[in-house]
C-alpha positions, -999 to +999 in steps of 0.1 A: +000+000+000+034+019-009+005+045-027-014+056+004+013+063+029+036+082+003+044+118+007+018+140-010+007+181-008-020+171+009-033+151+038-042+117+024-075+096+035-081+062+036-114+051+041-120+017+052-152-004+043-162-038+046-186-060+062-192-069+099-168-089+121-143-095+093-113-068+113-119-042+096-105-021+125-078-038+131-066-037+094-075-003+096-051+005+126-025-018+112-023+004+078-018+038+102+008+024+119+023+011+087+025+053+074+041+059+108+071+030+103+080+051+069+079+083+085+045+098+085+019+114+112-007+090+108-041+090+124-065+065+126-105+072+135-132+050+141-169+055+143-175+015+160-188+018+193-180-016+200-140+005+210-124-027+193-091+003+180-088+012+217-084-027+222-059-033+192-036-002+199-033-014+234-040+028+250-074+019+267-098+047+264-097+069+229-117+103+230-129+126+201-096+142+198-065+124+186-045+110+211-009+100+206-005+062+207+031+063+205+063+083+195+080+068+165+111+073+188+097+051+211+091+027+191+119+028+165+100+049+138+101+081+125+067+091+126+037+090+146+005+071+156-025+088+167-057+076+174-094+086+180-129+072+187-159+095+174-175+112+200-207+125+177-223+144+200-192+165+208-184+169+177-220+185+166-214+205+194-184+217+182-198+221+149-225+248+161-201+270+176-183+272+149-205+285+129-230+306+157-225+342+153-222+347+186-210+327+217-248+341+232-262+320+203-243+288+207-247+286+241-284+289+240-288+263+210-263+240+226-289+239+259-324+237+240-341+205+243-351+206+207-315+204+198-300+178+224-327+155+209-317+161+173-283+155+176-285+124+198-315+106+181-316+122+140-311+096+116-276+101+101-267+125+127-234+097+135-226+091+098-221+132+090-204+136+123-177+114+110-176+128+079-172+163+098-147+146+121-123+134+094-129+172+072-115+188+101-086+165+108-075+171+069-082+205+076-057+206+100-028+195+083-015+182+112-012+145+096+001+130+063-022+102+065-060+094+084-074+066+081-113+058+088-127+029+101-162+028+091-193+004+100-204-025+088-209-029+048-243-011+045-235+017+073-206+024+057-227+033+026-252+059+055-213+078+056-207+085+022-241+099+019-244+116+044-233+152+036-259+151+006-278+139+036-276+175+051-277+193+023-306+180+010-324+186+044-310+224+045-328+227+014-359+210+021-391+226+019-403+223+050-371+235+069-369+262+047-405+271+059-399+265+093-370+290+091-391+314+067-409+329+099-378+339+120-366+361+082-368+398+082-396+405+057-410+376+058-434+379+087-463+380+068-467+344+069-467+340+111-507+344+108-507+310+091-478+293+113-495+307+143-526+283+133-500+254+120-483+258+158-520+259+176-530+229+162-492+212+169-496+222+203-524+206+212-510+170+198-472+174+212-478+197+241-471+235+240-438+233+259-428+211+231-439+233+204-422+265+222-388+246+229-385+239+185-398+275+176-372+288+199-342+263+184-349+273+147-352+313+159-318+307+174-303+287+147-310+318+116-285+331+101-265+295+105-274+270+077-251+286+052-220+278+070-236+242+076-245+242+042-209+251+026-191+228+049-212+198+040-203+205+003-170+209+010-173+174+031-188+158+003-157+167-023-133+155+002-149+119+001-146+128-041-113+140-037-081+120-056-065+122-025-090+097-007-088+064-011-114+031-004-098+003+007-123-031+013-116-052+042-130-086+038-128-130+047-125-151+025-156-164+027-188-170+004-208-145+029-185-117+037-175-115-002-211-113-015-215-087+014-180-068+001-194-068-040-229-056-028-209-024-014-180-021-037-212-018-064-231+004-048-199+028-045-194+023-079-227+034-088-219+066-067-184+070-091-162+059-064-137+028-067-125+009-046-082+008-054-069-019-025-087-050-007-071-068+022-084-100+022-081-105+060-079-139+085-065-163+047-063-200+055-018-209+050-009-232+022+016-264+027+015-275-007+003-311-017+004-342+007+027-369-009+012-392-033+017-418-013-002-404+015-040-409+015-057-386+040-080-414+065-053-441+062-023-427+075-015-443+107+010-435+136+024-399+150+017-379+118-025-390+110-036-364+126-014-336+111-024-353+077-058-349+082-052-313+093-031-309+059-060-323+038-087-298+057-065-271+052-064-279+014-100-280+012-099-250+029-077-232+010-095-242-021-126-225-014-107-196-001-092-191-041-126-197-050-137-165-035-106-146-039-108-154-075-142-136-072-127-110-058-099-103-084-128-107-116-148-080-099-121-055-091-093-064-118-076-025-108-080-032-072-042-049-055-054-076-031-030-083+001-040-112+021-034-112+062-032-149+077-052-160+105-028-149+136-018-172+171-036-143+192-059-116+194-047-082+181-043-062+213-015-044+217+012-028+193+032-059+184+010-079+175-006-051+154+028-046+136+022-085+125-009-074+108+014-044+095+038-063+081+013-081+054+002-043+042+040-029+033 
């Protein structure tokens, strides 16, 4: 992966897709820390709340802001590590007072109810956030590489739309009416929300009703900053300098899961240039001809029978590989082996590593 962790004018991005339970994150901290062994400020964020990166980097707790895992002169490398889990709802927050006119008007949105509920429970509220996360970590400039670990196969797919997500809502016709009243000569139509609220009221409660008036009074004058960023969020994911790399088994299930989202991305004009075919069955070659697995006898039966499973195995494996390689001819396939242990600290991470340079 020589492509993604070579020096460029800008920050590179690596996003990493894939089905469920497969290592995605793992694979996905492995190719960070690969950048950092060759000299580059890597960064790797995750959006799984199951915290398996915390787990596989070995640091314990990751919070929204990237935390250095470990000094490449610590650790014999010239760059850097970093790390982060998503912390959505702080990173919304963030978001708003970025772009309030005021601090008066952030703090007040930041503590309606309307908007604690919107940003905790709004479908696709988690997906943008990442997307927002990662802009503003290339924004930065502070690393050569970051690398996202998304969700499972058809989440992953929630992420790259969702700043069209936003944008299409911030140009919705009912938010723009429900921002039409709060608009300097535009009050003529208040008469008719006043009846639209009435009625509203008396089905959700008037506190209700007062607490969402009040959130979309205070949030005017804001949408356009929300509304260029996403745009901006959404040619970053466009960008040459992003990358899709799909993590996948070899298996019949995980690789129909893998082609169902390499075509949808393909259908949005984005390809997908690497796949790590992750947790690969090892090859021994052929058993002697003399040797007939279920007859062998003595010390060595039972390694022959492992032999002859492990060819079966292996068979099926190139089966779907070979799947792999007719639906993404372009794409360069490296295969990581089933390891001894779990993947929980740095060590055994730079295992995984090592299968990636």
């Amino acid at each position: 992966m020589s492509d993604l962790v070579t020096s460029s004018a800008k920050p590179l991005v690596a996003i990493c897709v894939g089905p469920g339970g497969v290592g995605k994150t793992t694979v996905s901290a492995a190719l960070a820390l690969s950048a950092a062994q060759v000299g580059k400020r890597a960064c790797v964020v995750t959006i799984d709340p199951a915290r398996r990166l915390a787990d596989a980097l070995g640091t314990g707790q990751l919070g929204n802001e990237p935390r250095l895992v470990s000094p490449g002169a610590g650790q014999g490398w010239p760059g850097e590590l970093w790390a982060l889990m998503l912390d959505a709802q702080s990173t919304f927050d963030h978001l708003v007072a970025r772009y309030a006119t005021s601090g008066a008007q952030a703090q007040a949105i930041l503590a309606n109810p309307v908007y604690r509920n919107i940003s905790a429970a709004l479908s696709g509220t988690q997906e943008y956030m990442a997307v927002e996360k990662l802009f503003e970590l290339v924004e930065s400039a502070s690393f050569d590489l970051v690398v996202v670990d998304t969700p499972p196969a058809r989440h992953a797919l929630d992420f790259m739309e969702a700043p069209r997500h936003l944008l299409r809502l911030l140009d919705n016709r009912v938010f723009r009416l429900l921002m039409t009243p709060t608009r300097a000569g535009l009050r003529a139509v208040e008469v008719g929300a006043n009846v639209m609220l009435r009625a509203l009221s008396r089905v959700a409660g008037g506190q209700v009703v007062a607490d969402t008036v009040q959130f979309f009074t205070e949030f005017e004058g804001m949408e356009e900053g929300f509304r260029a960023r996403a745009k901006r969020a959404d040619e970053l994911l466009r960008s040459p300098t992003t990358s899709f790399v799909l993590v996948c088994s070899p298996r019949r299930d995980t690789v129909d899961e893998a082609l169902y989202l390499v075509a949808q991305l393909s259908r949005e004009g984005l390809e997908v240039e690497t796949v790590v075919a992750n947790r690969c069955y090892p090859r021994y070659g052929s058993l002697p001809l003399e040797v007939v697995p279920g007859t062998a006898r003595g010390p060595l039966a039972g390694l022959v029978a492992n032999m002859a499973q492990l060819a079966v195995l292996s068979s099926k494996q190139d089966e779907q590989l070979a799947r792999v390689r007719e639906a993404m001819p372009k794409a360069a396939l490296y295969q990581v082996p089933f390891l001894t242990g779990e993947v929980a600290d740095l060590e055994a991470l730079q295992k995984v590593a090592s299968y990636l340079s």
